[in-house]
NUSETOR-197230 format. One record per residue (C-alpha): residue number from 1; residue in three letters; x, y, z. Coordinates in Angstrom, 1 decimal, decimal comma, padded with zeros to 4 digits. Layout:
% NUSETOR-197230
NODE    nr   rest       px       py       pz
NODE   NUM    ala        X        Y        Z
...
% end
This chain:
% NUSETOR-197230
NODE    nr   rest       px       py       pz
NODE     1    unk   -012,8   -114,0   -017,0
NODE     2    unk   -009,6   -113,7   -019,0
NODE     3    unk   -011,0   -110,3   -021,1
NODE     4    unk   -011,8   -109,1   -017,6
NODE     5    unk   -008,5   -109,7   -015,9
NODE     6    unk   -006,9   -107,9   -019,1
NODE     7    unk   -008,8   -104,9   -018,6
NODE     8    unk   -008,2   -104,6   -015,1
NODE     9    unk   -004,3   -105,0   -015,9
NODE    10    unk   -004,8   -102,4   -018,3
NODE    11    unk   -006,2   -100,1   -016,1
NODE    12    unk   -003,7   -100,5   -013,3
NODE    13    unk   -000,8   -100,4   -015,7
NODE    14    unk   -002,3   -097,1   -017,2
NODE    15    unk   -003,2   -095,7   -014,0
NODE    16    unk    000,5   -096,1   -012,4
NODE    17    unk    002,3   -094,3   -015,8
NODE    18    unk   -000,8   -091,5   -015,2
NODE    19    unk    000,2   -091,3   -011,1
NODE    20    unk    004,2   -091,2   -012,8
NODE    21    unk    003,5   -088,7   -015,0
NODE    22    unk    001,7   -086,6   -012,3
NODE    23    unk    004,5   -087,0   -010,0
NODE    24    unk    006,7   -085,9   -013,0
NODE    25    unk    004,8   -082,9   -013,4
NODE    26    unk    004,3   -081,9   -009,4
NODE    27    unk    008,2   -081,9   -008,9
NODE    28    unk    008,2   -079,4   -011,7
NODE    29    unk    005,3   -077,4   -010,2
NODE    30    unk    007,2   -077,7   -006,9
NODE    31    unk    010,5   -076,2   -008,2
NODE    32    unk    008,2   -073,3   -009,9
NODE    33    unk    006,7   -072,7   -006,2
NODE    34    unk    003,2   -073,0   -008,0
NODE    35    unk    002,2   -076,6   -007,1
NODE    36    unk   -001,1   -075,9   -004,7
NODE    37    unk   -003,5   -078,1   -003,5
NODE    38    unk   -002,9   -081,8   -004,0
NODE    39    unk   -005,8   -083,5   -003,2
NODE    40    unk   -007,4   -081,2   -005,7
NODE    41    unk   -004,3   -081,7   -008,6
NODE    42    unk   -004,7   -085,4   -008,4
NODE    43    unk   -008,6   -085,5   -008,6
NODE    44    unk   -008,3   -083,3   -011,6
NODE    45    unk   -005,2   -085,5   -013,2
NODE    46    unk   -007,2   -088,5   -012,9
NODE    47    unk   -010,2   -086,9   -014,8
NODE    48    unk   -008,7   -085,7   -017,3
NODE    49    unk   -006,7   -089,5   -017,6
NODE    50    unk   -010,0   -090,6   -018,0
NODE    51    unk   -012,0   -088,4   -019,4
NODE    52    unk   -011,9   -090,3   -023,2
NODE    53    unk   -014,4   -092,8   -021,0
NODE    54    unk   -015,8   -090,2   -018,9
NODE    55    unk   -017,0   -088,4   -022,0
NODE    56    unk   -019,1   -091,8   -023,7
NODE    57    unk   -020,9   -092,2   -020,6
NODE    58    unk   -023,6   -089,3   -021,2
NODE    59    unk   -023,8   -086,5   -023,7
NODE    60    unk   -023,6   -083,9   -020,9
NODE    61    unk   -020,3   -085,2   -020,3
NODE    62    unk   -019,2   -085,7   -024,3
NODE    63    unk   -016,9   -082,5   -024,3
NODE    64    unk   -014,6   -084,4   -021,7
NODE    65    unk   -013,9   -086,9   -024,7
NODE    66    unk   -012,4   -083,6   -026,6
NODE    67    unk   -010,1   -083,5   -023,5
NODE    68    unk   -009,6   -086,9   -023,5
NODE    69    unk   -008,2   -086,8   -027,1
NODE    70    unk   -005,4   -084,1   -026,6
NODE    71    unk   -004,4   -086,0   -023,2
NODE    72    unk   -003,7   -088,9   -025,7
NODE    73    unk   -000,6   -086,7   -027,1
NODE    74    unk    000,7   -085,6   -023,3
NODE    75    unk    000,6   -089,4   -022,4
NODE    76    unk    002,3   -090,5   -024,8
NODE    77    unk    005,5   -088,0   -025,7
NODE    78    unk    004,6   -087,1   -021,9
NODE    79    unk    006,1   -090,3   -021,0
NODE    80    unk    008,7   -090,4   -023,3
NODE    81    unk    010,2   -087,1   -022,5
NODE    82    unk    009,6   -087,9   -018,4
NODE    83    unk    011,8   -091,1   -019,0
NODE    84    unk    014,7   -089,1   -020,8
NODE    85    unk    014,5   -086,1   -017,9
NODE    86    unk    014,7   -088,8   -015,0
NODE    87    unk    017,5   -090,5   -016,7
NODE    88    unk    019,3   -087,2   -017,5
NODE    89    unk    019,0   -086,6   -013,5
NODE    90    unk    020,3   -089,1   -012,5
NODE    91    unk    023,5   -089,9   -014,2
NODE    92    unk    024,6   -086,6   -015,2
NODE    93    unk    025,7   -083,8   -012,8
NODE    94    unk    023,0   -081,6   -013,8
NODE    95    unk    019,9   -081,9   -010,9
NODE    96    unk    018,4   -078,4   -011,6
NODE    97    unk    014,7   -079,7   -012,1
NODE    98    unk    013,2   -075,8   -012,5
NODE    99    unk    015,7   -075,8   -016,2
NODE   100    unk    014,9   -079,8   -017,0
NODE   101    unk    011,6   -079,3   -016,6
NODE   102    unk    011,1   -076,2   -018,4
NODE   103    unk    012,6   -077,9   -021,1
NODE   104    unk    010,4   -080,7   -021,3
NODE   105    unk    007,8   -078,5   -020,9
NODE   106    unk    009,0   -076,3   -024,2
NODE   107    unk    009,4   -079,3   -026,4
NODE   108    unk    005,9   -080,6   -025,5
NODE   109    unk    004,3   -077,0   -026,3
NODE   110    unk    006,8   -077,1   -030,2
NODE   111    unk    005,5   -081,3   -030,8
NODE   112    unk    002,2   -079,6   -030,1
NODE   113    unk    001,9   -076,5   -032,3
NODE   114    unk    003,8   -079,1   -034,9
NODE   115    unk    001,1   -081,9   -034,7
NODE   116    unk   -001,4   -079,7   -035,0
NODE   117    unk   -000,3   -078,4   -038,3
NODE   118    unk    000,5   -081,7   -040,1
NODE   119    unk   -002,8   -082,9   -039,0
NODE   120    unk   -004,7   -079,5   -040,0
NODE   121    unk   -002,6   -079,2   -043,1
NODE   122    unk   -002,9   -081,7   -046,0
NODE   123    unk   -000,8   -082,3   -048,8
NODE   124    unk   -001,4   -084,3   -052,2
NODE   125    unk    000,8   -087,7   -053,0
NODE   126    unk    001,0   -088,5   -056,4
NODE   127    unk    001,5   -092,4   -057,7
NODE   128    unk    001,9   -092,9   -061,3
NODE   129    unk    000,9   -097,2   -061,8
NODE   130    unk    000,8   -099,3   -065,3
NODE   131    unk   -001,8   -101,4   -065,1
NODE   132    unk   -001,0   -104,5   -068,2
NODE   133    unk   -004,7   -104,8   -069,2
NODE   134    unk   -006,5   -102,0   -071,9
NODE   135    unk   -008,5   -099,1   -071,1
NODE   136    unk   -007,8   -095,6   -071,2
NODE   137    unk   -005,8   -093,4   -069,0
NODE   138    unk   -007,5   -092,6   -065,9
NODE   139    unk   -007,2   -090,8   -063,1
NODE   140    unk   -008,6   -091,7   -058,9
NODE   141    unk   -008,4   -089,3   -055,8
NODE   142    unk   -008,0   -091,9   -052,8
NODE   143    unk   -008,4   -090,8   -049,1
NODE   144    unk   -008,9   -092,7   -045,8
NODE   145    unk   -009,8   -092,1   -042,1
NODE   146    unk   -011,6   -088,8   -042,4
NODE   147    unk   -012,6   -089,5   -038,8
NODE   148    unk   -015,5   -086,4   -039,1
NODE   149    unk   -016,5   -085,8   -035,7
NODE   150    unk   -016,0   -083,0   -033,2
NODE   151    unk   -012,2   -082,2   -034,3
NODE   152    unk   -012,1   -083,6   -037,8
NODE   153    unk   -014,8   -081,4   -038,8
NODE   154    unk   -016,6   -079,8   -041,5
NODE   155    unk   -013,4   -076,7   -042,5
NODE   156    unk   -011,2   -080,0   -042,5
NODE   157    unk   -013,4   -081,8   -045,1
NODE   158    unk   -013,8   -078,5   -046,8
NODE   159    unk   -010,0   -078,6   -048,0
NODE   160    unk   -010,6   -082,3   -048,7
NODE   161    unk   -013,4   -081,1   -051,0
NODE   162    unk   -011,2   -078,5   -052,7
NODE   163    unk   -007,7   -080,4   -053,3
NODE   164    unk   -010,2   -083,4   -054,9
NODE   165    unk   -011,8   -081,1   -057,6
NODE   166    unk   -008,5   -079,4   -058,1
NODE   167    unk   -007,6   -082,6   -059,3
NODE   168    unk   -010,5   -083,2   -061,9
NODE   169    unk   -010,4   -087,0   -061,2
NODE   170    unk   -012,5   -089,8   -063,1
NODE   171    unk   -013,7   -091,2   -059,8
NODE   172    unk   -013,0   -090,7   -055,9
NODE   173    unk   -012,9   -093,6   -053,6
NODE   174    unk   -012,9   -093,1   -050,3
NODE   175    unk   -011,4   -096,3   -048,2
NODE   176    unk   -013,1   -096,4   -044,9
NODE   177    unk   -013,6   -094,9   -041,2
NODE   178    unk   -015,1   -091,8   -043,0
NODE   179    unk   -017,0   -090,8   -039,8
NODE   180    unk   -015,7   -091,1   -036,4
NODE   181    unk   -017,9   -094,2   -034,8
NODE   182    unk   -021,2   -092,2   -034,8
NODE   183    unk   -022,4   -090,5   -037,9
NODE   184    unk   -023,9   -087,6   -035,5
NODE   185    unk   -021,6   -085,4   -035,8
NODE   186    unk   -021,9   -085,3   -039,8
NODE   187    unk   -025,7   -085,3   -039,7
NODE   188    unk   -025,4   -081,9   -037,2
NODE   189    unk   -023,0   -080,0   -038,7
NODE   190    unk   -024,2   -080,7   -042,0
NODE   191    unk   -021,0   -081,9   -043,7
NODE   192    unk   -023,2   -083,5   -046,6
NODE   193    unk   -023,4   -079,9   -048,0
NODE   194    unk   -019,9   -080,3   -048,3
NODE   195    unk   -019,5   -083,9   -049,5
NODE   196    unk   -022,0   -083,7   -052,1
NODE   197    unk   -019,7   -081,0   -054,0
NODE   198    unk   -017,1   -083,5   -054,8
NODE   199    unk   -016,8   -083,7   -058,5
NODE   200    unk   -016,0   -086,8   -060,3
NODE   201    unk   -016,6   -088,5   -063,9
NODE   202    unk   -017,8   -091,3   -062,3
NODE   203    unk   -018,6   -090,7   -058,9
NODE   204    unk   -018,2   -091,3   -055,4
NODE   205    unk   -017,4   -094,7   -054,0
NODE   206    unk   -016,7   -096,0   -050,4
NODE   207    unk   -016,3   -098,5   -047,9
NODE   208    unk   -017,2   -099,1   -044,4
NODE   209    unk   -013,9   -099,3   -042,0
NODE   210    unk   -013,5   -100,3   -038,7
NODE   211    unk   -014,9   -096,9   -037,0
NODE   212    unk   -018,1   -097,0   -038,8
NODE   213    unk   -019,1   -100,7   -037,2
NODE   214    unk   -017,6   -099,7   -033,5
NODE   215    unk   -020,8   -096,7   -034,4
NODE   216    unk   -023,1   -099,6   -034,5
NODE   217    unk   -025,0   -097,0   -036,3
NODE   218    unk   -024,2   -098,3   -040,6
NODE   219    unk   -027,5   -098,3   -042,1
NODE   220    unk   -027,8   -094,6   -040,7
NODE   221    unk   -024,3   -094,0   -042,0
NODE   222    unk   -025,0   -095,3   -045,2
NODE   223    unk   -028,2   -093,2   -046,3
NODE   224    unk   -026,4   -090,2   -045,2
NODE   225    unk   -023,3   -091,2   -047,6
NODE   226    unk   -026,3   -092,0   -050,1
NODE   227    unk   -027,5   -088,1   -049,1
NODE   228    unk   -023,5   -087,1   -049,9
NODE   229    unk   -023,7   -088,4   -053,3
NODE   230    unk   -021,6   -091,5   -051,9
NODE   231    unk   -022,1   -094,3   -052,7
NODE   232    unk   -021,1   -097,2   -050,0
NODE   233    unk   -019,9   -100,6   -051,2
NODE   234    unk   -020,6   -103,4   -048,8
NODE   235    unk   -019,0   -106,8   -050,2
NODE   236    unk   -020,0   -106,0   -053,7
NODE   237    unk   -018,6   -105,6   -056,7
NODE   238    unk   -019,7   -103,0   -059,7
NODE   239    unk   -018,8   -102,0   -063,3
NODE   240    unk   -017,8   -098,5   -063,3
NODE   241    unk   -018,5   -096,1   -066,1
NODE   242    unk   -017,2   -099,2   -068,4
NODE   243    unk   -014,0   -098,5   -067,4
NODE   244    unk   -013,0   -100,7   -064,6
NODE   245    unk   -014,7   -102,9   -061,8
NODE   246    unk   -014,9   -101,6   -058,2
NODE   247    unk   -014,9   -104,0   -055,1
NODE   248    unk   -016,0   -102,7   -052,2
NODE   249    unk   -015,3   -105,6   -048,9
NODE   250    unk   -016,4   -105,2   -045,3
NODE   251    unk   -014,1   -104,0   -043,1
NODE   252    unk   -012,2   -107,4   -041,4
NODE   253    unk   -014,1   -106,4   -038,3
NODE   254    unk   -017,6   -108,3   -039,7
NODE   255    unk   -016,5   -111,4   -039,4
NODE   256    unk   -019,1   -112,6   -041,8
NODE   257    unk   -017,5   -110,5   -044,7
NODE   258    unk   -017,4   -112,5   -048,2
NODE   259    unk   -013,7   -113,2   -049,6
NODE   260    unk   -012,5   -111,7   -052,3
NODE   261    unk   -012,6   -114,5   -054,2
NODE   262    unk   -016,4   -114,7   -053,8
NODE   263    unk   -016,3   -111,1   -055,0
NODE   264    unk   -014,6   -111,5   -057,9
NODE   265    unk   -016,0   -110,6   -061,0
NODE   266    unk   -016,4   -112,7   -064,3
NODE   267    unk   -013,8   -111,3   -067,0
NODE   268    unk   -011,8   -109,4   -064,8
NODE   269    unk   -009,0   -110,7   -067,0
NODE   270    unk   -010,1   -108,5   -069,2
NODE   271    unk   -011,1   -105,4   -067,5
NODE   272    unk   -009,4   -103,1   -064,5
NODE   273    unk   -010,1   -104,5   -061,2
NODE   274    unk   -009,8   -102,2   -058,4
NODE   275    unk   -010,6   -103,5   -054,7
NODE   276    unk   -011,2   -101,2   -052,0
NODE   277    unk   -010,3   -102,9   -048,0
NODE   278    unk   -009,9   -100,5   -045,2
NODE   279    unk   -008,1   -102,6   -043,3
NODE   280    unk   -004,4   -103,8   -045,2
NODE   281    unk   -004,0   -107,2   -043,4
NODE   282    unk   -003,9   -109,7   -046,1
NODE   283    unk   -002,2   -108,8   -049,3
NODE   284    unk   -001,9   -112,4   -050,8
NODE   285    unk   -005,7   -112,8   -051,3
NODE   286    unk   -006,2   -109,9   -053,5
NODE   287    unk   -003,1   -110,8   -054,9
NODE   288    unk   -003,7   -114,0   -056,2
NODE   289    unk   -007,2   -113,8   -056,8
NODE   290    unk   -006,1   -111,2   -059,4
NODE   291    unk   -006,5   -107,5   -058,2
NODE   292    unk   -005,0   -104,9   -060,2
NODE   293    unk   -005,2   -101,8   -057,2
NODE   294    unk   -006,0   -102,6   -053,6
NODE   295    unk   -006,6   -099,6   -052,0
NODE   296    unk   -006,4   -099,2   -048,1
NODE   297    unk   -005,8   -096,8   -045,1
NODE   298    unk   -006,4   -097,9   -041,2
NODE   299    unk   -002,6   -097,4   -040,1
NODE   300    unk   -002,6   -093,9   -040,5
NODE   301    unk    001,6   -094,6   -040,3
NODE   302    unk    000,7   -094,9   -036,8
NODE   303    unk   -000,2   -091,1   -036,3
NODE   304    unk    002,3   -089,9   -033,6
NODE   305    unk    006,1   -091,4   -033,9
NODE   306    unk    007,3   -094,0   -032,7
NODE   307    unk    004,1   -095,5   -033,2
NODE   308    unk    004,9   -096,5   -037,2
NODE   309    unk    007,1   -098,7   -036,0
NODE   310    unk    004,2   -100,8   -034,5
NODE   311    unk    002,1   -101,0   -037,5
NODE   312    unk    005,3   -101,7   -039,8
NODE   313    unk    005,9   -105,2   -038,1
NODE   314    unk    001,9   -105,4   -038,0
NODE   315    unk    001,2   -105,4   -041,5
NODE   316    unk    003,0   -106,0   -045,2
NODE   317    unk    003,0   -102,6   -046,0
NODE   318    unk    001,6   -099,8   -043,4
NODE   319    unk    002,1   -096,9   -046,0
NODE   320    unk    002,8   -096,2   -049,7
NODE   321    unk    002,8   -097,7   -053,0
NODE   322    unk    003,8   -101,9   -052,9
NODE   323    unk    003,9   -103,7   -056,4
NODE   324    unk    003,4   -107,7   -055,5
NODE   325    unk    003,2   -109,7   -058,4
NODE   326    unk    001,0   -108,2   -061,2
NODE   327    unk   -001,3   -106,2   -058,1
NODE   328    unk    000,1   -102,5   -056,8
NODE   329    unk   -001,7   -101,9   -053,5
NODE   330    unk   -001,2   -098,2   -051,9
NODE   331    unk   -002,3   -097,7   -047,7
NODE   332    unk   -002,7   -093,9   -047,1
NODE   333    unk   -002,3   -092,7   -044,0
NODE   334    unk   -005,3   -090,9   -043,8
NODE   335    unk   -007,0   -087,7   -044,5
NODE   336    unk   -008,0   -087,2   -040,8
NODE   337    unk   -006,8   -088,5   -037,3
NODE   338    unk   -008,2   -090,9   -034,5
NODE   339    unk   -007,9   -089,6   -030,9
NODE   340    unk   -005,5   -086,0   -030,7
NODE   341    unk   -006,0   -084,0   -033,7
NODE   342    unk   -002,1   -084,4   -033,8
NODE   343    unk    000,2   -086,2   -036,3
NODE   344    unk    004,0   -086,2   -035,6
NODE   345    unk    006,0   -088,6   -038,4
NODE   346    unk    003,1   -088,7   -040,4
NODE   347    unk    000,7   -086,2   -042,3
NODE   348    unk   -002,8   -085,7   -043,4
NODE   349    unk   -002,6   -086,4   -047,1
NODE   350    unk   -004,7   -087,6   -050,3
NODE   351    unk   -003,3   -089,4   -053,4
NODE   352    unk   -004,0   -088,5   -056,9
NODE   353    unk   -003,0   -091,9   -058,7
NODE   354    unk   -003,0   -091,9   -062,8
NODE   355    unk   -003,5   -094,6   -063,7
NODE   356    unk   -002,2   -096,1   -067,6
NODE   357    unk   -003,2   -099,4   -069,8
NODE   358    unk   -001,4   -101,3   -072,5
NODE   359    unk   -003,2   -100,3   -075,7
NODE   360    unk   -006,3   -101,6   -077,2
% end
């Protein structure tokens, strides 16, 4: 009863901003002399407000979730840059709603075209870490939230692909929400062919995020990441080339997932031990159960501004490099993006961390 009345105050609340925006946008239309039709403008509004739904109900229907996903970005800076026009209206002396608007209008279409290219244009981070155990120099490519789908799609993974062997790294690990719910999309478009190219000393690791279980489709997922050259660790733990153990947990979504205590290997004292969590909501276990790197993503620095400063009071750290105690953990914000294939205060990005030991 009380999920229901939460949905349903969801819905109203999100269906008056939609009604404010539209009203926004029809004064506009109105001082253009180009607003026809209402019946017709609010039918179509409403649609497209809902057409993220609209579009899971049937596959006919699936390229209204591709609308859905660029409304995302006109709700939200929509809203924003509504709020700051009204207010400018109505304390200043300037009423000329044809010049406002047209303004409002022109920033949208520049936060657009500037998304766009920060999403669609990835750039390499570089972290340099000591890690006080021995071993060898050693170099990982870490990414997060591909998202491959319908937007994030196969040229996007392409440049993944390229930047990664540019890099000649000993091992990639890819940190969760690699597909976009349903593993479809990959299978179709056959971004395997792509995957499988990565090169690596010692392969190919990843984890399941939350994406991958809202799918409901893993064991799928998985054999194709197996087809990819991937291999997916689910709450286990493996020796790597000799170099270093790899952890691989569930995403905090299975609430069944193992701790990382339970994961923890035997003489990690002795050897590297990296851990690899989508989701960075708990920094002391992995601290204290003695974690060298813990590797994560989810955030994505919150995607489109001002939403960073949401996931900054949600979790320890929501992006970068963070040395606690004797552990460094790094949270990228993501190779891909979730919803409008947009980022604005954030960018699509991999690391290349180098890793060095204390001597033998």
């Amino acid at each position: 009863m009380g999920r229901i009345l939460g949905i349903t105050i969801a819905l109203i609340l999100y269906s008056t901003i939609t009604a404010y925006l539209g009203m926004n946008l029809k004064k506009w239309l109105e001082a253009l002399h180009l607003f026809r039709w209402p019946v017709v403008y609010w039918i179509i509004l409403f649609i497209i407000a809902f057409s993220f739904l609209i579009g899971r109900m049937h596959h006919v229907l699936s390229p209204l979730s591709i609308v859905g996903n660029y409304w995302m970005f006109f709700f939200e800076y929509g809203l924003i840059l509504c709020i700051i026009a009204n207010l400018f209206i109505t304390f200043t002396p300037y009423k000329n709603v044809t010049v406002v608007g047209s303004v409002v209008a022109g920033i949208l279409v520049v936060l657009f075209a500037w998304g766009t290219y920060n999403a669609y244009s990835p750039v390499v981070r570089n972290l340099e870490i000591a890690i006080d155990k021995p071993g060898e120099p050693m170099r990982l490519v870490v990414a997060s939230d591909f998202h491959l789908g319908v937007l994030s799609h196969k040229n996007h993974l392409r440049k993944f692909v390229n930047l990664s062997n540019a890099a000649n790294p000993d091992a990639v690990l890819l940190v969760g929400d690699i597909v976009d719910d349903d593993p479809g999309r990959f299978v179709e478009e056959g971004m395997n062919e792509v995957l499988k190219q990565l090169k690596a000393t010692y392969g190919v690791y990843g984890v399941l995020g939350n994406h991958e279980y809202y799918g409901g489709k893993i064991p799928e997922f998985v054999e194709e990441m197996e087809r990819s050259n991937v291999q997916i660790l689910m709450d286990e733990t493996i020796l790597v080339g000799n170099r270093f153990y790899l952890t691989g947990q569930e995403d905090v979504t299975n609430k069944d997932r193992k701790t990382i205590q339970a994961l923890k290997p035997e003489n990690a004292e002795d050897i590297p031990w990296i851990d690899m969590n989508h989701t960075p909501h708990d920094l002391h276990e992995p601290e204290s159960a003695g974690v060298d790197l813990h590797l994560s993503g989810h955030t994505h620095l919150g995607q489109l501004w001002p939403n960073n400063f949401i996931t900054d009071r949600l979790f320890e750290v929501d992006y970068g490099h963070l040395q606690k105690g004797d552990m460094h953990a790094l949270v990228s914000s993501g190779f891909g993006f979730w919803g409008p294939p947009m980022r604005i205060g954030s960018r699509s990005e991999l690391w290349v961390v180098d890793i060095t030991f204390k001597e033998n």
